[in-house]
C-alpha positions in Angstrom: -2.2 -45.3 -28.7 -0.4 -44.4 -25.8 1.7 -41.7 -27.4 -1.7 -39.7 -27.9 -2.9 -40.7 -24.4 0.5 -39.3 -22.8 0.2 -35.9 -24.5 -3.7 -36.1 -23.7 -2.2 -36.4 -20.0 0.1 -33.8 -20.9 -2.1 -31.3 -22.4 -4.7 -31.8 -19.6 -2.0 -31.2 -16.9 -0.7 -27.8 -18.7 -4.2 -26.7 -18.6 -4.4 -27.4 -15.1 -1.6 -25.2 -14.7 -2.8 -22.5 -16.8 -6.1 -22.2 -14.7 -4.0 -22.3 -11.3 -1.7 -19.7 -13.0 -4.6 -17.8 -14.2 -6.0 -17.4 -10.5 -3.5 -16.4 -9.0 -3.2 -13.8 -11.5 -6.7 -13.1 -10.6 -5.9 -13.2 -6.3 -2.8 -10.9 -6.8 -5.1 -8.6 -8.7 -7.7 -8.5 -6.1 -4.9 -7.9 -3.7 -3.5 -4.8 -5.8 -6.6 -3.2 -5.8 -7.0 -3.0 -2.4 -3.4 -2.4 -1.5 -3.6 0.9 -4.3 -7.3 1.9 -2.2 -5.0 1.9 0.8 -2.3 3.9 -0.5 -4.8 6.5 -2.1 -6.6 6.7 1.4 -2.9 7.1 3.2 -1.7 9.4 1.0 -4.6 11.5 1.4 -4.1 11.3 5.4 -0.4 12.2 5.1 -1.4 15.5 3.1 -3.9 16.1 5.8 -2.0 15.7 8.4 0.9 17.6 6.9 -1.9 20.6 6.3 -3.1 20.3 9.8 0.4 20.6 11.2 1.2 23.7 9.0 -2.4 24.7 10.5 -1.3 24.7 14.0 2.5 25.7 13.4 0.7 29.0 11.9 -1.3 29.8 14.8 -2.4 33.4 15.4 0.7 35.3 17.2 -1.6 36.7 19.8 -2.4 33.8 21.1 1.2 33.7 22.3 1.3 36.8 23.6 -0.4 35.4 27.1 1.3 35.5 30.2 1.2 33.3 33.4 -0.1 29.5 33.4 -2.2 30.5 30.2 0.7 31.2 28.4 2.6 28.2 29.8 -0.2 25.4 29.2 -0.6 27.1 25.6 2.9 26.5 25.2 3.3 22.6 26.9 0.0 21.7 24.7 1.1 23.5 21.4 4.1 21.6 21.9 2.5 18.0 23.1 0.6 18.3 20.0 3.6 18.8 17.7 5.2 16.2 19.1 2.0 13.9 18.4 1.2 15.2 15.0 5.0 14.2 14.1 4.8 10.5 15.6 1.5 10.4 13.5 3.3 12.0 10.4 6.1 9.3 10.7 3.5 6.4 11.5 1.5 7.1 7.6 4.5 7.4 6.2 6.1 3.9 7.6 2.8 2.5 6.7 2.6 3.9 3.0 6.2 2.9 2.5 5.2 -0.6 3.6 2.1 -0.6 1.4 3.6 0.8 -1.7 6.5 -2.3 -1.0 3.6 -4.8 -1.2 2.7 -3.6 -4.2 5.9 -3.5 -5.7 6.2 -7.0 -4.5 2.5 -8.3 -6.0 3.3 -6.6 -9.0 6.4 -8.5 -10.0 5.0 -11.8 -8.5 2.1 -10.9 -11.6 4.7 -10.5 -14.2 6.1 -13.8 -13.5 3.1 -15.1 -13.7 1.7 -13.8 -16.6 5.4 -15.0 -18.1 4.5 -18.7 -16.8 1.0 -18.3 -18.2 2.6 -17.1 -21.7 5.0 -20.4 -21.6 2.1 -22.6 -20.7 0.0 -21.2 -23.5 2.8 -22.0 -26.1 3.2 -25.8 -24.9 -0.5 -25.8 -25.2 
């Protein structure tokens, strides 16, 4: 009788881990989806502001053609703005590296999972 009630124990506490296994599966999921919403919404403001800055690099040449402290705060703005639209350029792009990392990083924490999950269903 207490062979049957230790793999009774057994089984229950496998099945235990199987349901904890299962949500975290579950969490990491969750997690994915809104890391892959961020990288769709960061990718799409990395093309925008790649556009934008190919926009303003493009500028009418008449424009230029000004002389005198028109010309001059053309020039120091035109150039403030590059400089900005870089540092904002290089900002997405440290942040979409970092997200895409996370969801390298959730995805093979899932895999191991689901491999645990598959070893606890077979001592089931």
């Amino acid at each position: 009788m207490s062979d049957i009630s230790a793999l009774r124990s057994q089984q229950y506490y496998k099945i235990q881990q199987k349901n904890q296994c299962q949500s975290r599966i579950n969490d990491i999921d969750r997690k994915l989806e809104r890391l892959k919403a961020a990288k769709r919404e960061l990718t799409s403001d990395k093309s925008n502001a790649k556009t934008k800055k190919k926009d303003g690099d493009s500028f009418p040449d008449q424009l230029t053609r000004w002389e005198g402290d028109k010309h001059n705060t053309y020039i120091s703005n035109t150039d403030q703005l590059s400089g900005y639209m870089d540092s904002y350029h290089k900002a997405v792009d440290n942040a979409l590296d970092a997200v895409c990392d996370a969801i390298t990083s959730l995805e093979n924490e899932r895999s191991s999972q689901y491999g645990l999950l598959g070893s606890l269903v077979s001592a089931i």
